[in-house]
SEDREN-27529 format. One record per atom (N, C-alpha, C, O): x, y, z; atom name; chain. Coordinates in steps of 0.001 Angstrom, whole numbers. Example, Ala and Ser with C-alpha at 12.3 -4.5 7.8 and 13.67 -1.06 7.14 Angstrom:
<recs>
+---------+---------+---------+----+----+
|       u |       v |       w | at | ch |
+---------+---------+---------+----+----+
|   13190 |   -5690 |    7800 |  N |  A |
|   12300 |   -4500 |    7800 | CA |  A |
|   13200 |   -3300 |    7800 |  C |  A |
|   14236 |   -3319 |    8465 |  O |  A |
|   12850 |   -2250 |    7080 |  N |  A |
|   13670 |   -1060 |    7140 | CA |  A |
|   12900 |      30 |    7870 |  C |  A |
|   13409 |    1138 |    8039 |  O |  A |
+---------+---------+---------+----+----+
</recs>
This chain:
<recs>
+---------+---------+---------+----+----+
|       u |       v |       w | at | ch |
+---------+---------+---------+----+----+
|     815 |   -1190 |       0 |  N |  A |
|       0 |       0 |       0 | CA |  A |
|     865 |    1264 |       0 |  C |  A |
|     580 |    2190 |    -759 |  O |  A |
|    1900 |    1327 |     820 |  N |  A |
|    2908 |    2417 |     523 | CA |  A |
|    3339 |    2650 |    -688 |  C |  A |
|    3258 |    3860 |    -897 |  O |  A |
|    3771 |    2067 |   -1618 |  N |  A |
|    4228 |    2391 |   -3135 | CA |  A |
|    3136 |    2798 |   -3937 |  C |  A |
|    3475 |    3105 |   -5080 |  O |  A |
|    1657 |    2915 |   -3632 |  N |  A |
|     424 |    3521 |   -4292 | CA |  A |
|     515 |    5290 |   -3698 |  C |  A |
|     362 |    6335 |   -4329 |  O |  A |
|     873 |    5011 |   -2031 |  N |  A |
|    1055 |    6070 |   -2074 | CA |  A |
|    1701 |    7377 |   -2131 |  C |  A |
|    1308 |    8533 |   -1979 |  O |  A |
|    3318 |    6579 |   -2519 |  N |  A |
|    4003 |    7402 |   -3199 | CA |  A |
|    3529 |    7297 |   -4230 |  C |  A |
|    3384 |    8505 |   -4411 |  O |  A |
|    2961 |    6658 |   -5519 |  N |  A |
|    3087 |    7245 |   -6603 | CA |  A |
|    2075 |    8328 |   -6837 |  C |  A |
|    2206 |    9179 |   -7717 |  O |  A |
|     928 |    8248 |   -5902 |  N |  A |
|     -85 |    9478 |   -5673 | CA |  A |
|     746 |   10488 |   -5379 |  C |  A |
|     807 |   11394 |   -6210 |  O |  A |
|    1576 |   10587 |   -4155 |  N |  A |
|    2168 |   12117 |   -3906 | CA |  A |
|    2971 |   12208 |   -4858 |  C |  A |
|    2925 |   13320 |   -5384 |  O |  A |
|    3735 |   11469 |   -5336 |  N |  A |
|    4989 |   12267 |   -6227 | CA |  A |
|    4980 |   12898 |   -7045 |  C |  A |
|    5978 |   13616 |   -7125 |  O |  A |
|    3813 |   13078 |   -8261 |  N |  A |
|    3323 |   14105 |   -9010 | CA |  A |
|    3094 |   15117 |   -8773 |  C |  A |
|    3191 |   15967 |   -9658 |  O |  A |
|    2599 |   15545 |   -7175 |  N |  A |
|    2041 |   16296 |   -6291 | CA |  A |
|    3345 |   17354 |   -5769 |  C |  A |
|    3301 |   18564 |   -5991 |  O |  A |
|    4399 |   16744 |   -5107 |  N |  A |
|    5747 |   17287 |   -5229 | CA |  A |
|    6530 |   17815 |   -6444 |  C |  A |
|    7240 |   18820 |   -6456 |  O |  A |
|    6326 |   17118 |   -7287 |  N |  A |
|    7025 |   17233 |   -8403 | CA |  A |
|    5758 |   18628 |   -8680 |  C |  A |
|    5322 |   19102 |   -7630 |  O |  A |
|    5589 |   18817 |   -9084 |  N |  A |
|    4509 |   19940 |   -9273 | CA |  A |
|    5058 |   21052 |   -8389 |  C |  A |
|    5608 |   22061 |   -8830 |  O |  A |
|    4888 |   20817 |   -7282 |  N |  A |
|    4974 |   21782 |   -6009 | CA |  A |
|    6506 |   22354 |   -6651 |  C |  A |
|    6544 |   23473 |   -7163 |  O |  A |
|    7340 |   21773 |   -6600 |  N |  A |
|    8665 |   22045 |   -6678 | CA |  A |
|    9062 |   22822 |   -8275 |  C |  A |
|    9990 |   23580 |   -8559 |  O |  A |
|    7887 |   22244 |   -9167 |  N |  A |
|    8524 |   23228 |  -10198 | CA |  A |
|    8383 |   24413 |  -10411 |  C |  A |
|    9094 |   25229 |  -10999 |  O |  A |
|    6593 |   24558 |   -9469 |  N |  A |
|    6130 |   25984 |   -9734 | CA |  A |
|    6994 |   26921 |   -8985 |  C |  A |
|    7198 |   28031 |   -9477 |  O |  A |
|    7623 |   26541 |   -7639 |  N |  A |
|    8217 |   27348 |   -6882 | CA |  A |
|   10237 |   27779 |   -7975 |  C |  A |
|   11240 |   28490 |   -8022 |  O |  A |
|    9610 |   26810 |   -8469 |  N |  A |
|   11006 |   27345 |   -9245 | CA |  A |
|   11138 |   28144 |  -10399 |  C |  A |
|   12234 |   28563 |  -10770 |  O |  A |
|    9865 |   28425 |  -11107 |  N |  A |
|    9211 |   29107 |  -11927 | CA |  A |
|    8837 |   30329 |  -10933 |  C |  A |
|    9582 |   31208 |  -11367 |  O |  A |
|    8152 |   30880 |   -9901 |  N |  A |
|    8140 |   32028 |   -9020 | CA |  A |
|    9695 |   32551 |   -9172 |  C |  A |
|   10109 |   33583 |   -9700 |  O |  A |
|   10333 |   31605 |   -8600 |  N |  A |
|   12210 |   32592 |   -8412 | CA |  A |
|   12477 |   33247 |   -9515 |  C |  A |
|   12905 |   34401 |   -9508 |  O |  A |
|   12270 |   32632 |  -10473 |  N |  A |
|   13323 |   32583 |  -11738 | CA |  A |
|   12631 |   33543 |  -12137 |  C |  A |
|   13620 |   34271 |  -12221 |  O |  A |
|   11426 |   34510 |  -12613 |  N |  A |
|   10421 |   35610 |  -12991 | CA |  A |
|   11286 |   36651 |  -12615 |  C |  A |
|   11557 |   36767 |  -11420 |  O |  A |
|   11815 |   37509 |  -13525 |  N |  A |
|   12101 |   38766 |  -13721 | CA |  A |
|   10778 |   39942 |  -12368 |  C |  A |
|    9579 |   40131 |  -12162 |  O |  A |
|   12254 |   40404 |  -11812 |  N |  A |
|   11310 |   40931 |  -10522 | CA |  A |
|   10456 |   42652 |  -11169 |  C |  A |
|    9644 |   43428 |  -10666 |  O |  A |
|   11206 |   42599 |  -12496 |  N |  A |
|   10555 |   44422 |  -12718 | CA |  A |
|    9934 |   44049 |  -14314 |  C |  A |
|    9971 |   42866 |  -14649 |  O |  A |
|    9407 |   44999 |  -15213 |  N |  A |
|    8833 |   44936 |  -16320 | CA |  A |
|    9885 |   45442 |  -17763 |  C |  A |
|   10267 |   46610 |  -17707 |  O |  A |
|   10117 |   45022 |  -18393 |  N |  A |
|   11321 |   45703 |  -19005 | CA |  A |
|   11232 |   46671 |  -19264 |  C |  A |
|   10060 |   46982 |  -19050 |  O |  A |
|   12030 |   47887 |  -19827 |  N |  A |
|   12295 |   49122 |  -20131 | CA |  A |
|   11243 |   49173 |  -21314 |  C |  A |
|   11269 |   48151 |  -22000 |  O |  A |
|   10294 |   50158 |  -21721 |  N |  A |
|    9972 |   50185 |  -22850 | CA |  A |
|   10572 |   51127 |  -23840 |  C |  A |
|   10696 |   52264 |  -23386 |  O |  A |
|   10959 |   50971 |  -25011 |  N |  A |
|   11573 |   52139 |  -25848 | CA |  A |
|   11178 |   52164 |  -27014 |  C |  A |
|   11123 |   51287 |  -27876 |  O |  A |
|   10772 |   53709 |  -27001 |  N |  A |
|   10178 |   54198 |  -28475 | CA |  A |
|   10902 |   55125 |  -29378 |  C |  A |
|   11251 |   56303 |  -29309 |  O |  A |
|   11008 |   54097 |  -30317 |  N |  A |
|   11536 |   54292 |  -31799 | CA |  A |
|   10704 |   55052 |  -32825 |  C |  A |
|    9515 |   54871 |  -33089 |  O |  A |
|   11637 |   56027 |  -33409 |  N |  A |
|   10811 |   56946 |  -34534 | CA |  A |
|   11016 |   56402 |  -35429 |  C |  A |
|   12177 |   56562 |  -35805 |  O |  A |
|   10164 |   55485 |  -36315 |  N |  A |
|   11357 |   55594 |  -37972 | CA |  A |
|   10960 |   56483 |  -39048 |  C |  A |
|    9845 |   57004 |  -39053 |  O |  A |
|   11972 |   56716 |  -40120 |  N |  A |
|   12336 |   58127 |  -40303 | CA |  A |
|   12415 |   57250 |  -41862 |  C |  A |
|   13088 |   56220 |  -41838 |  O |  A |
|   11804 |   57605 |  -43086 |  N |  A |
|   11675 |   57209 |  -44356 | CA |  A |
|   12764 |   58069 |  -45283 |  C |  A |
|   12819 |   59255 |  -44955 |  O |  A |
|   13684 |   57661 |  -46439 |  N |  A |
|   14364 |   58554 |  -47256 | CA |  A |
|   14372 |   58504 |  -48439 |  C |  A |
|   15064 |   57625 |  -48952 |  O |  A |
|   13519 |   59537 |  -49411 |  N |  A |
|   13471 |   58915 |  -50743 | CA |  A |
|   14709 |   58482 |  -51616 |  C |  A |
|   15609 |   59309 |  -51760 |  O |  A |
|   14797 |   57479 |  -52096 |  N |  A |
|   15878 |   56996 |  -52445 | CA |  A |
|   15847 |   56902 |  -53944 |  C |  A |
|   16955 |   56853 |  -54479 |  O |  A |
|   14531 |   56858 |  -54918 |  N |  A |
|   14060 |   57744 |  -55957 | CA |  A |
|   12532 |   57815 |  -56507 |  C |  A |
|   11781 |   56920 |  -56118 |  O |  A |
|   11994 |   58838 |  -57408 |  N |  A |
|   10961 |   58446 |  -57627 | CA |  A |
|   11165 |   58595 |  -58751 |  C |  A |
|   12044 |   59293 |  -59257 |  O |  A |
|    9968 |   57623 |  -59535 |  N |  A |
|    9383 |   57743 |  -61041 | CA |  A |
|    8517 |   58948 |  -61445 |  C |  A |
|    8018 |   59830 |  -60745 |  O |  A |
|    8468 |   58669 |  -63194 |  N |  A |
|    7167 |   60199 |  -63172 | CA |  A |
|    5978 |   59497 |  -62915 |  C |  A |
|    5785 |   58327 |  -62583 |  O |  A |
|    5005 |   60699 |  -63192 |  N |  A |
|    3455 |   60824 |  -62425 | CA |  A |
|    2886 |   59424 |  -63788 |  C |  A |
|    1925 |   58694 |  -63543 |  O |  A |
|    3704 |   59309 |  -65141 |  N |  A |
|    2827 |   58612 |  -66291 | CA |  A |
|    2242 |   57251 |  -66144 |  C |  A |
|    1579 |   56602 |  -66952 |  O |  A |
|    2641 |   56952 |  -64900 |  N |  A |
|    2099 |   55647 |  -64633 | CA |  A |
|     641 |   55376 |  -63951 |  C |  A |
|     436 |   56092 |  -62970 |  O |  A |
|    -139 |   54704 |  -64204 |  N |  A |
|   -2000 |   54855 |  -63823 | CA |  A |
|   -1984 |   53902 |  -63306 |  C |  A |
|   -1760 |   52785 |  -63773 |  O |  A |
|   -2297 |   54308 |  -61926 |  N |  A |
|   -2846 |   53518 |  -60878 | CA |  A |
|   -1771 |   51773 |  -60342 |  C |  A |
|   -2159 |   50638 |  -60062 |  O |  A |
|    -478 |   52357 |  -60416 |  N |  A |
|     326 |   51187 |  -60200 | CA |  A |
|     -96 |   49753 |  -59357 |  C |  A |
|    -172 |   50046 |  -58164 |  O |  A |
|    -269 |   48915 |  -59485 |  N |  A |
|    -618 |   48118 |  -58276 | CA |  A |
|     161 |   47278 |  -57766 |  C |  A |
|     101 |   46931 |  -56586 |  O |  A |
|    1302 |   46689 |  -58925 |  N |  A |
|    2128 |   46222 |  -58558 | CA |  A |
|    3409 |   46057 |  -59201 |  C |  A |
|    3477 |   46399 |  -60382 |  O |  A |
|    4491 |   45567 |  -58605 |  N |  A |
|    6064 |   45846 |  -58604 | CA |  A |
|    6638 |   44494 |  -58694 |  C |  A |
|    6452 |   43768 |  -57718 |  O |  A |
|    7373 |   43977 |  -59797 |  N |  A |
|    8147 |   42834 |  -59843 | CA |  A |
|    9988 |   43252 |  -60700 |  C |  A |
|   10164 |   43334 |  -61915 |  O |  A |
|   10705 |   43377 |  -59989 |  N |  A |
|   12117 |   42963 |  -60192 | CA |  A |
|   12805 |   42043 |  -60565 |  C |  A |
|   13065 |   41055 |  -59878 |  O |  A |
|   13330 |   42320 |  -62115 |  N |  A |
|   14017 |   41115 |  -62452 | CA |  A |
|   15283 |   41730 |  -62822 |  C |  A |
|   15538 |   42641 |  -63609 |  O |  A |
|   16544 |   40493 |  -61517 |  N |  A |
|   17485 |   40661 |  -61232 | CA |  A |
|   18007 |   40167 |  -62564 |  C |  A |
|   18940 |   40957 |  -62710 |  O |  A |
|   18024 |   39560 |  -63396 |  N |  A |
|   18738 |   39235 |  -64481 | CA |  A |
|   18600 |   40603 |  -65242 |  C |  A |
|   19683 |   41183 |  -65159 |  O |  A |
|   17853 |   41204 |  -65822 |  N |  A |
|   18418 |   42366 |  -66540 | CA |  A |
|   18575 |   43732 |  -66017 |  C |  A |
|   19066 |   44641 |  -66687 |  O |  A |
|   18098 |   43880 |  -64662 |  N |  A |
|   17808 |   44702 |  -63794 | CA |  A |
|   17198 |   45513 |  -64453 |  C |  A |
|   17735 |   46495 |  -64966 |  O |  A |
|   15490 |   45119 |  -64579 |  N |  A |
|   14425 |   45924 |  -64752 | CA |  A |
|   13350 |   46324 |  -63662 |  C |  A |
|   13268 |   45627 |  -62651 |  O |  A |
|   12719 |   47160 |  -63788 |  N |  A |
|   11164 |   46862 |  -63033 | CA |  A |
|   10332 |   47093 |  -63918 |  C |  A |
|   10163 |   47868 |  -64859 |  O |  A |
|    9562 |   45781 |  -63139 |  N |  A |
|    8288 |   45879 |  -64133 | CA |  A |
|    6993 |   46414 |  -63266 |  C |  A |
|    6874 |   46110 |  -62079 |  O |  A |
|    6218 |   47077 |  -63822 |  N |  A |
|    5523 |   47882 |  -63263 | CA |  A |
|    3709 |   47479 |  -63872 |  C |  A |
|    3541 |   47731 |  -65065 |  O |  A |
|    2783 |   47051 |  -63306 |  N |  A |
|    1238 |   46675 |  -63311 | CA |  A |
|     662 |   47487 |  -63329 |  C |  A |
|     867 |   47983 |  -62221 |  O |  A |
|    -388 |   48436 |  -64110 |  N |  A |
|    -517 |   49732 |  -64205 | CA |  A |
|   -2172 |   49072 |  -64486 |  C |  A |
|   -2571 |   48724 |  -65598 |  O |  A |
|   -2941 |   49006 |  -63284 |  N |  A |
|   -4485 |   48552 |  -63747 | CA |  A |
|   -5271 |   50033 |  -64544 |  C |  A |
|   -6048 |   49895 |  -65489 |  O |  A |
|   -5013 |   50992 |  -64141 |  N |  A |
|   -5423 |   52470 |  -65017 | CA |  A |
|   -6884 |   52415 |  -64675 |  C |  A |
|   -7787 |   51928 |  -65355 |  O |  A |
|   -6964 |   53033 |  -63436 |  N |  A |
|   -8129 |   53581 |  -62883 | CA |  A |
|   -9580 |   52069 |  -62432 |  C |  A |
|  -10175 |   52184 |  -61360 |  O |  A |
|   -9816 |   51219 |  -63088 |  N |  A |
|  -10747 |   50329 |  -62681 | CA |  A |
|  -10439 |   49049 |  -62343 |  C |  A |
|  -10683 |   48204 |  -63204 |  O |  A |
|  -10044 |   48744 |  -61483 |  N |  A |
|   -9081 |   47814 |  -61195 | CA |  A |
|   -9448 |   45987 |  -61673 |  C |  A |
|   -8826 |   45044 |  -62161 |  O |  A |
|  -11231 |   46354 |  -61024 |  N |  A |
|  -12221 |   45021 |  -61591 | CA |  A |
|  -12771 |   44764 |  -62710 |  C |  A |
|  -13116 |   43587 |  -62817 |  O |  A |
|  -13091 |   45750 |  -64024 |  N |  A |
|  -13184 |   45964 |  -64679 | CA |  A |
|  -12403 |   45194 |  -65883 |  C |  A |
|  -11174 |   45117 |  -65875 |  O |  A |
|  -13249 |   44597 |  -66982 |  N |  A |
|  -12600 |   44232 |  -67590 | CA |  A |
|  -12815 |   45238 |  -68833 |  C |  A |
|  -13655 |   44997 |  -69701 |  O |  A |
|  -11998 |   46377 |  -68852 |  N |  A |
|  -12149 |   47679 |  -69518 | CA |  A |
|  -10320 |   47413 |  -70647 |  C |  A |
|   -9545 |   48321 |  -70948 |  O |  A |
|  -10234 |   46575 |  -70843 |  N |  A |
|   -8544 |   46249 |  -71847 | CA |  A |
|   -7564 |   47708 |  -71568 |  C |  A |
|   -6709 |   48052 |  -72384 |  O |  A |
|   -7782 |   48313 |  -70571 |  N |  A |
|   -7007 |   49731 |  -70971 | CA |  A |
|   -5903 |   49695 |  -70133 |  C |  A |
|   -5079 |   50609 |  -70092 |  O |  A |
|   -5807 |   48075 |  -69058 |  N |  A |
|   -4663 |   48211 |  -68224 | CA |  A |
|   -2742 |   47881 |  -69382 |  C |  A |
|   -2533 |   47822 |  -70594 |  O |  A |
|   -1911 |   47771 |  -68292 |  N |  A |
|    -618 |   47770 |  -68941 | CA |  A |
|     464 |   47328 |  -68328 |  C |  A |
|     521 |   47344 |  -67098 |  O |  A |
|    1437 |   46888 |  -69058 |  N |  A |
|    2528 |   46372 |  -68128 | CA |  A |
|    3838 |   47726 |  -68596 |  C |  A |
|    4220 |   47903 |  -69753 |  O |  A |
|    4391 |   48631 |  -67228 |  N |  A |
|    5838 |   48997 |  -67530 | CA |  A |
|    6895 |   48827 |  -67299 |  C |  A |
|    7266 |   48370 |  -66218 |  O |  A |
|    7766 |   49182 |  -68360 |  N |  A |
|    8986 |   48737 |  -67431 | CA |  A |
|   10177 |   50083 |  -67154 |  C |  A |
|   10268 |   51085 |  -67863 |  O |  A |
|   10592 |   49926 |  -66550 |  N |  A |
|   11977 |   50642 |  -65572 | CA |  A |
|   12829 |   50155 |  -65322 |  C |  A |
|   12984 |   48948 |  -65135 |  O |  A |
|   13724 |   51162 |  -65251 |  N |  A |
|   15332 |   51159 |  -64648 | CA |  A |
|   15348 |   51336 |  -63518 |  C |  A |
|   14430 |   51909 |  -62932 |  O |  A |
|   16518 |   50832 |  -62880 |  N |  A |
|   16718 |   50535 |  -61381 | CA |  A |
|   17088 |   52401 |  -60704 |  C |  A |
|   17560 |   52535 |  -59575 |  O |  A |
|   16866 |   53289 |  -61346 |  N |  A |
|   16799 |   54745 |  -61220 | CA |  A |
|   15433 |   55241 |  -60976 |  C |  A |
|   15188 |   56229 |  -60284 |  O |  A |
|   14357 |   54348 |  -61709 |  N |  A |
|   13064 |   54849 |  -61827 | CA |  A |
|   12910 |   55840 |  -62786 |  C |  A |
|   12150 |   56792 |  -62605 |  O |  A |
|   13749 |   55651 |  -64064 |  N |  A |
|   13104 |   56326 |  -65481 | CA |  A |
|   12742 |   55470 |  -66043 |  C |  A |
|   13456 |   54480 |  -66203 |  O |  A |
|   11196 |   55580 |  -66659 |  N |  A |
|   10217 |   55180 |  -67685 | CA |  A |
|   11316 |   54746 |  -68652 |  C |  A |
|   12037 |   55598 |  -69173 |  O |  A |
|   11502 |   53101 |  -68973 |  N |  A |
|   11976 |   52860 |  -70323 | CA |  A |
|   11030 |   52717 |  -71160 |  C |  A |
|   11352 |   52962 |  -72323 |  O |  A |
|    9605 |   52299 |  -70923 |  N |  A |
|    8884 |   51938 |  -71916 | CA |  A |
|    7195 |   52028 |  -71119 |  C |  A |
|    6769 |   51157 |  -70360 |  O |  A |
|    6781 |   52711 |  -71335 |  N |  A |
|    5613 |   53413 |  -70666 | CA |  A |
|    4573 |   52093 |  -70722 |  C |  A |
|    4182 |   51442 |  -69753 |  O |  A |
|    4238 |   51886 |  -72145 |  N |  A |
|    2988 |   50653 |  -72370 | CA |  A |
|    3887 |   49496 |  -73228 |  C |  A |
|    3731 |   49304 |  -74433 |  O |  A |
|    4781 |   48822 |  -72448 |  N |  A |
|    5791 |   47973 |  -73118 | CA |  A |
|    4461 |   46818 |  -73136 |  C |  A |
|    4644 |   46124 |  -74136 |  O |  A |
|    3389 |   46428 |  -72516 |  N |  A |
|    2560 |   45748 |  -72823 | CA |  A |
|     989 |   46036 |  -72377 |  C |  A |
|     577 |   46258 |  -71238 |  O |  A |
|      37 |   45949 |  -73933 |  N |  A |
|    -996 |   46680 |  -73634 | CA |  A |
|   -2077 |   45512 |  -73731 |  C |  A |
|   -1899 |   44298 |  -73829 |  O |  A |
|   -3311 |   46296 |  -73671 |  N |  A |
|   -4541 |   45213 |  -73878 | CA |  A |
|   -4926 |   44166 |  -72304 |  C |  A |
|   -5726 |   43232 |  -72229 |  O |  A |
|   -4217 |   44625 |  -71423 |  N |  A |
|   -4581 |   43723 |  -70167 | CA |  A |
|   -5853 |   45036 |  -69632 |  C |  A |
|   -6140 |   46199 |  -69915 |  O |  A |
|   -6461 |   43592 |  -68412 |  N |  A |
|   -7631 |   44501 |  -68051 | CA |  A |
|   -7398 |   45400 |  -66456 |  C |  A |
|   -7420 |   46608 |  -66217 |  O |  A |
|   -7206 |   44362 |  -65684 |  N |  A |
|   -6365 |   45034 |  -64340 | CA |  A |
|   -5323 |   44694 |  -63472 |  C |  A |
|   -5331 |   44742 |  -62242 |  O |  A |
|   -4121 |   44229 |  -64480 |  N |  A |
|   -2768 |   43174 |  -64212 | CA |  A |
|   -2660 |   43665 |  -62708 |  C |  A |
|   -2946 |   44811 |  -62363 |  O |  A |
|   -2303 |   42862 |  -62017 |  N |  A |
|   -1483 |   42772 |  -60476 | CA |  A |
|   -1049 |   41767 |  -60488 |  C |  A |
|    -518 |   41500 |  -61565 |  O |  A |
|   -1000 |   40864 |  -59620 |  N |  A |
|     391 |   40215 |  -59328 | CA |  A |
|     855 |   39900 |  -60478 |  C |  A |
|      72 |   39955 |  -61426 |  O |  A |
|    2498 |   39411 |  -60755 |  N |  A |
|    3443 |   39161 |  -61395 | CA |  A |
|    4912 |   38224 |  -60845 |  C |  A |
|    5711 |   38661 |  -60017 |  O |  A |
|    5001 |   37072 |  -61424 |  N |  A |
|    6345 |   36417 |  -61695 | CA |  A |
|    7115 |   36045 |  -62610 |  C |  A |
|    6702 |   35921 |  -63763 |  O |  A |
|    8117 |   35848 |  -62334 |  N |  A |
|    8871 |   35640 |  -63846 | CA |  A |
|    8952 |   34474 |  -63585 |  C |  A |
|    8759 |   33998 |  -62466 |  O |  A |
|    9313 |   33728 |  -64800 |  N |  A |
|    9850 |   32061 |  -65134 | CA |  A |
|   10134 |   31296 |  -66754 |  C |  A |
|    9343 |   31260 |  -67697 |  O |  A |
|   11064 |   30917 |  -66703 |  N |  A |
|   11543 |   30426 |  -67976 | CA |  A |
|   11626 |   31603 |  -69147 |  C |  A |
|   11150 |   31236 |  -70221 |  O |  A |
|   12007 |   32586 |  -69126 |  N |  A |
|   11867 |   33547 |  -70150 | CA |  A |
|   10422 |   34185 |  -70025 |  C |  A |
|   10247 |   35024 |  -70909 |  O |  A |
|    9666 |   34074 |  -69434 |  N |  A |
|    8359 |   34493 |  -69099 | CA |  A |
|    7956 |   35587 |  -68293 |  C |  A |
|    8743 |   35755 |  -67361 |  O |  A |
|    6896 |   36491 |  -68317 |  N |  A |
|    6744 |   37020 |  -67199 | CA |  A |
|    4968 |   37085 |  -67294 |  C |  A |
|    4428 |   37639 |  -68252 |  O |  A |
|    4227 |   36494 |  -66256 |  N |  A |
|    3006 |   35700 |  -66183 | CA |  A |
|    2404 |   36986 |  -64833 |  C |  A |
|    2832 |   37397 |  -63755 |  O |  A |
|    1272 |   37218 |  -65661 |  N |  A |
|     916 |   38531 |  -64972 | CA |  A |
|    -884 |   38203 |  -64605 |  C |  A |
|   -1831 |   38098 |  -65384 |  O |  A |
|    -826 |   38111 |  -63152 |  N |  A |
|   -2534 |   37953 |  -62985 | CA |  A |
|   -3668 |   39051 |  -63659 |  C |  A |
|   -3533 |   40256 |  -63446 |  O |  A |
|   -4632 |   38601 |  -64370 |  N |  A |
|   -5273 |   40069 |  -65050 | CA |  A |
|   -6819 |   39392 |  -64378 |  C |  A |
|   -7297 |   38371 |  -64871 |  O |  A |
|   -7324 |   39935 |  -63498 |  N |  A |
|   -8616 |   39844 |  -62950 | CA |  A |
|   -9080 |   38240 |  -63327 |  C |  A |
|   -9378 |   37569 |  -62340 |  O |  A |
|   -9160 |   37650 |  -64476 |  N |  A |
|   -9910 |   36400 |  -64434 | CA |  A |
|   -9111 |   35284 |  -64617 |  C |  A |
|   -9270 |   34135 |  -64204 |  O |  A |
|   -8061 |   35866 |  -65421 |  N |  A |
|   -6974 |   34715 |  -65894 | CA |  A |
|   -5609 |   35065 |  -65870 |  C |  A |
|   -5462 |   36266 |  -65646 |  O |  A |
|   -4298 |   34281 |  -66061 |  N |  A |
|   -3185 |   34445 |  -65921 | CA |  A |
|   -2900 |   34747 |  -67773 |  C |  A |
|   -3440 |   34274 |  -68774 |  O |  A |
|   -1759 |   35790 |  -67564 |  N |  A |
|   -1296 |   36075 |  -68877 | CA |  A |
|     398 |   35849 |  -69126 |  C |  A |
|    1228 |   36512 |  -68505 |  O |  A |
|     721 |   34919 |  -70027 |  N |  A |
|    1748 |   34923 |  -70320 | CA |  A |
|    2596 |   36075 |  -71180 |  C |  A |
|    2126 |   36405 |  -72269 |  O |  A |
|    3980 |   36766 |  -70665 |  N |  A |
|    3905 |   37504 |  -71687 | CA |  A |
|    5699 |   36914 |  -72044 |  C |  A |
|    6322 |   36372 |  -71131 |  O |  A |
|    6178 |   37059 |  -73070 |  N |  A |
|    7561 |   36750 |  -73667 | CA |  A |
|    8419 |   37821 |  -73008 |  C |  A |
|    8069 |   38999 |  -73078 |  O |  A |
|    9557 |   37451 |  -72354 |  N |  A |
|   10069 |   38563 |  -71932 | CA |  A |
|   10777 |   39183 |  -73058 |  C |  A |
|   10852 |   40403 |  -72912 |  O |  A |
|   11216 |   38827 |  -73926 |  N |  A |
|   12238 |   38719 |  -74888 | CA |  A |
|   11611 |   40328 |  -75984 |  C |  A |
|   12097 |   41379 |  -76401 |  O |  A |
|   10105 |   39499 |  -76028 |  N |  A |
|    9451 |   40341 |  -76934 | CA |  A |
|    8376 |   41407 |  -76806 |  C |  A |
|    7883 |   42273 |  -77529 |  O |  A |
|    8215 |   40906 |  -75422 |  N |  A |
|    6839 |   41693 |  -74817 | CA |  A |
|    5571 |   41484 |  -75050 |  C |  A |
|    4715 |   42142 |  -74460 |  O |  A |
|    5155 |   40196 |  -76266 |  N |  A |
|    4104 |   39685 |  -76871 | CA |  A |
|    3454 |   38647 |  -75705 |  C |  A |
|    3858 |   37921 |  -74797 |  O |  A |
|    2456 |   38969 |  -76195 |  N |  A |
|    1374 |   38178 |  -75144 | CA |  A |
|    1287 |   36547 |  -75771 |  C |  A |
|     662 |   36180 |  -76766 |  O |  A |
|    2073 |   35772 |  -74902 |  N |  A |
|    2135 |   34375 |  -75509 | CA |  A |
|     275 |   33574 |  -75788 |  C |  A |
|    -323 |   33191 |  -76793 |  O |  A |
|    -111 |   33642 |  -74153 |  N |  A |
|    -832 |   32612 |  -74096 | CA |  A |
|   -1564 |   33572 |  -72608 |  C |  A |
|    -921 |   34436 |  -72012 |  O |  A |
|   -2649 |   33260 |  -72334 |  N |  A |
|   -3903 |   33839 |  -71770 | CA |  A |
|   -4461 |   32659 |  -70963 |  C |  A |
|   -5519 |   32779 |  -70345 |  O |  A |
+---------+---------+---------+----+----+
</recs>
């Protein structure tokens, strides 16, 4: 009957003993709090010719940006959106390097490709040529 009732208390100790060791070990004050300003620096901008940008994809192989320009209706399937591209300065190399999309946002590149979400479907475009492969 004794070995039932150690194995009843010993959980009971074992318990007791960890919480009290968890009390010690607790940081007796609250830490310091410190408030940080952060402070933004333009580092460059583009011109105003771009409509309604939505999104930004960088490709480190030729060091371009490509730029998603939905042009005012974003849901709309109104064909008047565009893809641009830029220099790592932020001058316009090619304002409507690809036209006829409806409200491109996201964008990745792959295999010579650059595959641009346009509201209903994905658009392939050639990087090479800027032609719209496949829809």
């Amino acid at each position: 009957m004794k070995p039932t009732i150690l194995i009843l208390i010993a959980p009971i100790l074992l318990f007791s003993c960890t919480a009290k060791q968890e009390q010690q070990s607790a940081p007796e004050s609250e830490p310091e709090e410190v408030n940080i300003t952060p402070s933004l620096t333009r580092v460059w901008a583009s011109d105003t010719l771009l409509r309604t940008p939505e999104s930004v994809l960088y490709d480190g192989q030729d060091d371009i940006i490509y730029v998603a320009n939905v042009n005012m209706n974003p849901w709309e399937k109104d064909g008047n959106g565009f893809i641009s591209k830029l220099d790592m300065e932020g001058n316009i190399l090619e304002l409507e390097w690809v036209t006829g999309l409806h409200g491109p946002k996201g964008m990745g590149i792959l295999d010579g490709s650059i595959y641009v979400a346009d509201i209903d479907e994905v658009v392939q475009i050639a990087l090479a040529s800027g032609e719209i492969v496949n829809r």
